[in-house]
C-alpha positions as CSV (number, residue, x, y, z in Angstrom):
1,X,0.0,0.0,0.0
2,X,1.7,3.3,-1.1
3,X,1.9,5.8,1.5
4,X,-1.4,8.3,1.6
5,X,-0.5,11.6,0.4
6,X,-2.4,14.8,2.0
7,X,-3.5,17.3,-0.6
8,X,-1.5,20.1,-1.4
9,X,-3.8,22.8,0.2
10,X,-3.4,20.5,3.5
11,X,-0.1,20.1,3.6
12,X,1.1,23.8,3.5
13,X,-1.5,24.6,6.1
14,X,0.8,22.1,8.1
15,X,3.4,24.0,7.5
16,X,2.0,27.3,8.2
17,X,0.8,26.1,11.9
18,X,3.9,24.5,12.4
19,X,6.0,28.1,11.7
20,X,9.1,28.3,10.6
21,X,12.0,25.7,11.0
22,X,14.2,26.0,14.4
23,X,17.8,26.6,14.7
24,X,19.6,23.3,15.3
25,X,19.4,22.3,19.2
26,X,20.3,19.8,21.8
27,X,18.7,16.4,21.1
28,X,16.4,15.3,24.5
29,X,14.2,12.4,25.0
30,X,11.9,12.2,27.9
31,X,9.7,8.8,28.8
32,X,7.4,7.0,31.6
33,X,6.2,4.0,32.1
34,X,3.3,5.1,34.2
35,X,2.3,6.8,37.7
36,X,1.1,5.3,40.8
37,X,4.0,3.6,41.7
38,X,3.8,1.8,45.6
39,X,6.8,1.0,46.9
40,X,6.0,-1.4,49.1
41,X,4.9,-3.9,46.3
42,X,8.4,-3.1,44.4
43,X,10.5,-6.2,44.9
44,X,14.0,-5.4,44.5
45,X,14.1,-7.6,41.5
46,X,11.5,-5.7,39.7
47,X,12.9,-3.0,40.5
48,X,16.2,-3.5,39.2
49,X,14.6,-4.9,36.0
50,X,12.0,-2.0,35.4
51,X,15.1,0.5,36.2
52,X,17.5,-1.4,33.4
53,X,14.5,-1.5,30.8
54,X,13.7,2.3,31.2
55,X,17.6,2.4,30.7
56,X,17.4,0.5,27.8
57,X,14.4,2.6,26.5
58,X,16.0,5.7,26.4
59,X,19.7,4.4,24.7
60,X,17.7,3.2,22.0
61,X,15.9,6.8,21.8
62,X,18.7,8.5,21.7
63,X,20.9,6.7,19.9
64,X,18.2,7.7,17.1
65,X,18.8,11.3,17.7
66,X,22.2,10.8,17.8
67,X,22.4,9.8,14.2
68,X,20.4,12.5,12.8
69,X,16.8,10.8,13.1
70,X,13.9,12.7,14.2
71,X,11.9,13.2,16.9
72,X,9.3,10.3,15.7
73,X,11.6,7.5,15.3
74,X,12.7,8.6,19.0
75,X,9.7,8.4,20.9
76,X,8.5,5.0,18.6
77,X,12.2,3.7,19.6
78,X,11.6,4.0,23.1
79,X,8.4,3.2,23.2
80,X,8.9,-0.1,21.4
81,X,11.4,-1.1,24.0
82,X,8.7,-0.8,26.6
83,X,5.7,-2.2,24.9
84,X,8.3,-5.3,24.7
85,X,8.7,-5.3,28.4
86,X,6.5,-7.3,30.6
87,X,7.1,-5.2,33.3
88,X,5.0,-2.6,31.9
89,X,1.1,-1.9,31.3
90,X,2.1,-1.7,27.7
91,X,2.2,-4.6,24.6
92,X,3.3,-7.8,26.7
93,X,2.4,-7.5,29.8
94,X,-1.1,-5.7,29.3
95,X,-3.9,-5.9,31.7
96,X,-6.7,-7.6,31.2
97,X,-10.6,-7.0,30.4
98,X,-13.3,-8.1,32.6
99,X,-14.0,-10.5,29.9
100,X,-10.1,-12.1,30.1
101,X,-8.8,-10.5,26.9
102,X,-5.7,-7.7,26.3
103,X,-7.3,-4.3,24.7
104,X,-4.5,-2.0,23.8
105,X,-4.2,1.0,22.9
106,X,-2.0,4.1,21.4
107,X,-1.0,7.4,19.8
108,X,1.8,9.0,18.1
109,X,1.9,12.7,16.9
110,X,4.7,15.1,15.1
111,X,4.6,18.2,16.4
112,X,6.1,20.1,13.3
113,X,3.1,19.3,11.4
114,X,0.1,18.5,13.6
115,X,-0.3,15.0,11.8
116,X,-1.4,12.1,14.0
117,X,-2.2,8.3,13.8
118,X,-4.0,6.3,16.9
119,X,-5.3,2.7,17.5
120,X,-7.5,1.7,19.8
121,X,-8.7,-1.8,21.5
122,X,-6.5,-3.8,19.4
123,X,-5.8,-7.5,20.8
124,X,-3.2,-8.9,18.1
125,X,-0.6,-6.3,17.3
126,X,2.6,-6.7,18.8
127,X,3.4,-3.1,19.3
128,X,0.5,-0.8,18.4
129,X,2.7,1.8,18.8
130,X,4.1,1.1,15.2
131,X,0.5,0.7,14.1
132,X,-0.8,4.1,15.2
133,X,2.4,5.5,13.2
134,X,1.3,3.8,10.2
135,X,-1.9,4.8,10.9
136,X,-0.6,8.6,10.7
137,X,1.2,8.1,7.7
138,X,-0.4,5.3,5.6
139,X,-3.7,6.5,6.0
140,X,-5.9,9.2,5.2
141,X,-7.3,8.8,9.0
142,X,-6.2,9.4,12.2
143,X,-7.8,6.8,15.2
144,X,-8.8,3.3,14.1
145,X,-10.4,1.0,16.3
146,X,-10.2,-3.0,17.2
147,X,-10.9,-5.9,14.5
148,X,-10.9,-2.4,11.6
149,X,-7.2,-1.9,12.6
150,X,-6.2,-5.0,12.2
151,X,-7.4,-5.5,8.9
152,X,-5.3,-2.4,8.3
153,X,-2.2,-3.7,9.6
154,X,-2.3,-6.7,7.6
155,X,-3.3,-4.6,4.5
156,X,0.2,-2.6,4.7
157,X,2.3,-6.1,5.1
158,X,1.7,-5.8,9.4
159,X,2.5,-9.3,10.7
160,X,-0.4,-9.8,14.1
161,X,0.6,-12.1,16.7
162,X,-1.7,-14.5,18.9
163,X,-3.8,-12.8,21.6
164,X,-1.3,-15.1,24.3
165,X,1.8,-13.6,23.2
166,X,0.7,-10.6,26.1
167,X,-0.7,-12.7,28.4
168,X,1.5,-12.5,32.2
169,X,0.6,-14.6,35.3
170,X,1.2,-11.6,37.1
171,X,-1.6,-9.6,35.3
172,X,-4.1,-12.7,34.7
173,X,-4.0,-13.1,38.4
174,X,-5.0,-9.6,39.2
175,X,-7.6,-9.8,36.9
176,X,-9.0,-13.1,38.9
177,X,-8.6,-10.7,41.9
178,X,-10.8,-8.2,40.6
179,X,-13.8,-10.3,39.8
180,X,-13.7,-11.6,43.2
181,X,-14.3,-8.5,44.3
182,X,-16.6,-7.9,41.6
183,X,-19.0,-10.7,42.8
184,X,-18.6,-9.7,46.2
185,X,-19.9,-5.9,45.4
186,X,-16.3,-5.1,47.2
187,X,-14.3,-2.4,46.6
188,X,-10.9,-3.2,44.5
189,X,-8.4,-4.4,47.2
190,X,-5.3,-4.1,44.8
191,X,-4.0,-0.8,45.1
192,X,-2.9,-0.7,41.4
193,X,-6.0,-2.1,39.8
194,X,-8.0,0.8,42.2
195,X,-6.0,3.8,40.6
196,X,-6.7,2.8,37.2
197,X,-2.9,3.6,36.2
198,X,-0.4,2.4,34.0
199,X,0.5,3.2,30.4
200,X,4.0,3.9,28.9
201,X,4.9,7.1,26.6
202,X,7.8,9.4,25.4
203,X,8.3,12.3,24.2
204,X,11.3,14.2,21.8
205,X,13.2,17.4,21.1
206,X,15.4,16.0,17.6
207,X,18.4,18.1,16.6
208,X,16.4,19.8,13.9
209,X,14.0,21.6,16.6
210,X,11.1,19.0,15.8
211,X,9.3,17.5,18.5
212,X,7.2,14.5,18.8
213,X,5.1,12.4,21.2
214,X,3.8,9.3,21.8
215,X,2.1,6.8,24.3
216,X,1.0,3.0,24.8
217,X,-1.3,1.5,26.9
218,X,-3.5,-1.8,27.8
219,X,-5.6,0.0,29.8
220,X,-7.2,-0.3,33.2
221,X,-7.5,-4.0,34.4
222,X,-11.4,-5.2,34.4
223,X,-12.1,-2.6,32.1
224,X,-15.9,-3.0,30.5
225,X,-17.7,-2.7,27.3
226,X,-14.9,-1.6,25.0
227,X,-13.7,1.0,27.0
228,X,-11.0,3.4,26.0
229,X,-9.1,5.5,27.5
230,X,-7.3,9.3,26.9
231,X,-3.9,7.6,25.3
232,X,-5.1,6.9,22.0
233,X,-7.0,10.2,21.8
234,X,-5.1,13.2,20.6
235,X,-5.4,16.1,22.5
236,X,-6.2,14.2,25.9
237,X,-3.2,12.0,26.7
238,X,-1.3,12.6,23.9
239,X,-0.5,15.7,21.9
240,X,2.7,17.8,20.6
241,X,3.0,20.5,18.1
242,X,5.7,23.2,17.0
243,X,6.3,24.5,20.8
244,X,5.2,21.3,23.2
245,X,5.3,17.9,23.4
246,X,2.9,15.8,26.3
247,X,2.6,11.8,26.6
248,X,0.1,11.4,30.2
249,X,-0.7,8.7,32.1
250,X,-3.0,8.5,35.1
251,X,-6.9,8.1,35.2
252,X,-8.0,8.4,31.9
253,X,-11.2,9.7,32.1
254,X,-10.3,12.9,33.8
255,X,-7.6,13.3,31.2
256,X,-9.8,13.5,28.2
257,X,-12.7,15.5,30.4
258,X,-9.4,18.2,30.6
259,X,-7.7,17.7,27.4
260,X,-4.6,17.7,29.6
261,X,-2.2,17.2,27.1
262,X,-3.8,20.2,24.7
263,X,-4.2,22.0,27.8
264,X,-0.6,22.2,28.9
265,X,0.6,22.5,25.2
266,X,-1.5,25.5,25.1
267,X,-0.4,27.2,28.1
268,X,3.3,26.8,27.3
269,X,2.4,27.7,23.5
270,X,-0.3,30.3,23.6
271,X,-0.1,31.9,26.9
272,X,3.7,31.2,27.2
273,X,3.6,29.9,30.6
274,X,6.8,27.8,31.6
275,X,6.6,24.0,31.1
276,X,6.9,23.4,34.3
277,X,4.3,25.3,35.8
278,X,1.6,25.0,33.1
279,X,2.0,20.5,33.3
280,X,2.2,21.1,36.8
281,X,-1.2,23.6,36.5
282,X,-3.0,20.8,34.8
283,X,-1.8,17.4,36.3
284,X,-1.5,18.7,39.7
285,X,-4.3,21.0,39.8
286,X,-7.6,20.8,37.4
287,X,-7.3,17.1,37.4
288,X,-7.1,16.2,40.9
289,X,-10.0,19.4,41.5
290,X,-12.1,16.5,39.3
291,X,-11.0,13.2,41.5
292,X,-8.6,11.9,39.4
293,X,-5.2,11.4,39.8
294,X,-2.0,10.8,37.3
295,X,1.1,12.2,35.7
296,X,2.9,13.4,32.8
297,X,5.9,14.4,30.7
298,X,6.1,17.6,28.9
299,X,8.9,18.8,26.5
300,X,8.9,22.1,25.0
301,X,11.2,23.1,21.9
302,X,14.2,24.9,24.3
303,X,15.0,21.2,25.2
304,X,12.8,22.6,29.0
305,X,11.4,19.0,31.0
306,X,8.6,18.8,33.1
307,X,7.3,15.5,34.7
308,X,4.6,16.6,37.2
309,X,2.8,13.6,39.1
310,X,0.6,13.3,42.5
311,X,0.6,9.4,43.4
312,X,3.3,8.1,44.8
313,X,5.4,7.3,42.6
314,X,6.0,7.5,38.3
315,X,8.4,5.5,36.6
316,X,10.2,8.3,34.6
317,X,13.5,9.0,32.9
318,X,15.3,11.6,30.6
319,X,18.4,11.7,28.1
320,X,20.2,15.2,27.1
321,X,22.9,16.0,24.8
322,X,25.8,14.0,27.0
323,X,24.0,10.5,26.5
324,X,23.3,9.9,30.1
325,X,20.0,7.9,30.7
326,X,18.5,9.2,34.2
327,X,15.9,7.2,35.5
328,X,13.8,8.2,38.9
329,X,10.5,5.9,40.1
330,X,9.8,7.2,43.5
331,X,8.1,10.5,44.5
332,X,10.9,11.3,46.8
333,X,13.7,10.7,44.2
334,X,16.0,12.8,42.3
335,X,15.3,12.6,38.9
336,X,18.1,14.8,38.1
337,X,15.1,17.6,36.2
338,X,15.8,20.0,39.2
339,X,19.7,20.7,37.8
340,X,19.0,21.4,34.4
341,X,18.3,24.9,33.4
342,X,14.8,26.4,33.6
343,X,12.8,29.2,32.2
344,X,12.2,32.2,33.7
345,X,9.7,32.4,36.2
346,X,9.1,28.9,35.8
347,X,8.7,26.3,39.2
348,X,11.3,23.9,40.2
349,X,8.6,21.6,41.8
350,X,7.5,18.5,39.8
């Protein structure tokens, strides 16, 4: 299948929104593998692996913009590392639906020209994150859903994998957990199946000035009638354009009842608040004024980081210019975001 081409008239409106090219700048790549960490279910063998894959992640990112790639093949990079990962609510090791099946989800956008590509509820694609690129640039569309994206993958060559291949013990027994409870009209006991976390995402700066963003999710375990949540929708928990990139994770529908990740890119982009304070505005403020609860990573086109979270924890991590991965899970750890250089007026809080 050749690749779809926009019209002409479409294509310089792109442009036009997207300005005018930036001066060359520092590569940065910025990604999580979800908020609502608990420490005292972290063994220190998970630990240790979930800290080498986010390592992992973020070499492979940035050895990408390294060699001259862009911003895109960065954040689909990383994110392929993770969806790869059992450790992760992401590809293999996915949650599961109330009726025992993985549902995944995800989104990719370039922020130079505002095009996008999502999936959503897919249950044989090995990393929908590659999907939802193709989806952006093979198609004339930007979100397709379930058996209709499928068909699409194997119309552009897209090998599909059996449903088991992201299937864990760990995740079918929390599952069985849940409808225990279900049955009993109990409350969720787990603590991670009760905040309705976990999704993996990144998000770029390339050395051309283009950014780029992009997240992965299988949802929220004992999740009903074809549920989705805001990671496959742009705007919501995904979203970048010429100024600000945003991959979320958290409670989904409070995300895309706030448009969080529109909502700080405007800020940073229209009003030109700071990155940090207008994530932190959105993620620690208007969503938890709603109930819900979550984090984020924002990157804007100076190379600035934010990651602004209220649960306890977020598995996060960051690469700059020198090639040093820094990776953080814990609320009360250094992340190493409050050394590097901030914009005026701009918070030095999370």
């Amino acid at each position: 299948m050749k690749p779809y081409r926009r019209p002409l008239a479409a294509a310089a409106l792109a442009v036009g929104i997207a300005g005018m090219s930036h001066a060359a700048v520092a590569p940065v790549l910025v990604i999580h593998g979800g908020a609502g960490v608990i420490r005292h279910d972290m063994t220190p063998a998970k630990e240790k692996a979930i800290r080498a894959a986010m390592t992992r992640a973020l070499e492979q990112g940035h050895a990408r913009l390294k060699a001259g790639k862009s911003a895109l093949d960065a954040v689909t990079a990383a994110i392929t590392m993770l969806e790869d990962d059992p450790n992760f609510n992401a590809g293999k090791g996915s949650v599961f639906t109330h009726e025992g099946r993985n549902e995944l989800d995800a989104a990719i956008m370039d922020g130079n020209t505002l095009r996008a590509g999502s999936v959503a509820g897919v249950q044989r694609v090995r990393n929908p994150i590659l999907l939802a690129r193709a989806v952006m640039q093979q198609s004339p569309y930007v979100l397709l859903s379930g058996e209709g994206a499928e068909a699409f993958a194997r119309s552009i060559g897209m090998a599909l994998v059996d449903p088991s291949w992201f299937r864990t013990e760990e995740r079918w027994q929390q599952l069985q957990k849940a409808l225990k409870e279900d049955a009993a009209k109990q409350p969720y006991t787990d603590e991670e199946t009760d905040r309705h976390l976990g999704t993996v995402g990144a998000v770029a700066l390339d050395a051309q000035g283009h950014l780029a963003a992009g997240t992965s999710t299988g949802g929220m375990t004992d999740k009903r009638w074809g549920r989705i949540g805001d990671s496959p929708i742009i705007g919501a928990g995904t979203y970048a354009n010429s100024g600000c990139a945003v991959s979320a994770t958290g409670w989904g529908e409070f995300y895309m009842r706030t448009v969080a990740a529109h909502a700080i890119c405007m800020k940073v982009t229209q009003m030109r608040v700071p990155i940090k304070r207008a994530a932190a505005e959105v993620i620690n403020q208007d969503i938890p004024s709603l109930g819900g609860n979550g984090g984020a990573i924002a990157l804007d086109a100076q190379g600035h980081i934010s990651i602004p979270f209220n649960t306890e924890g977020m598995y996060r991590g960051w690469i700059g210019a020198d090639g040093v991965p820094h990776v953080a899970i814990y609320g009360d750890e250094d992340d190493g975001t409050a050394e590097l250089p901030a914009q005026a007026g701009s918070s030095t809080q999370p």
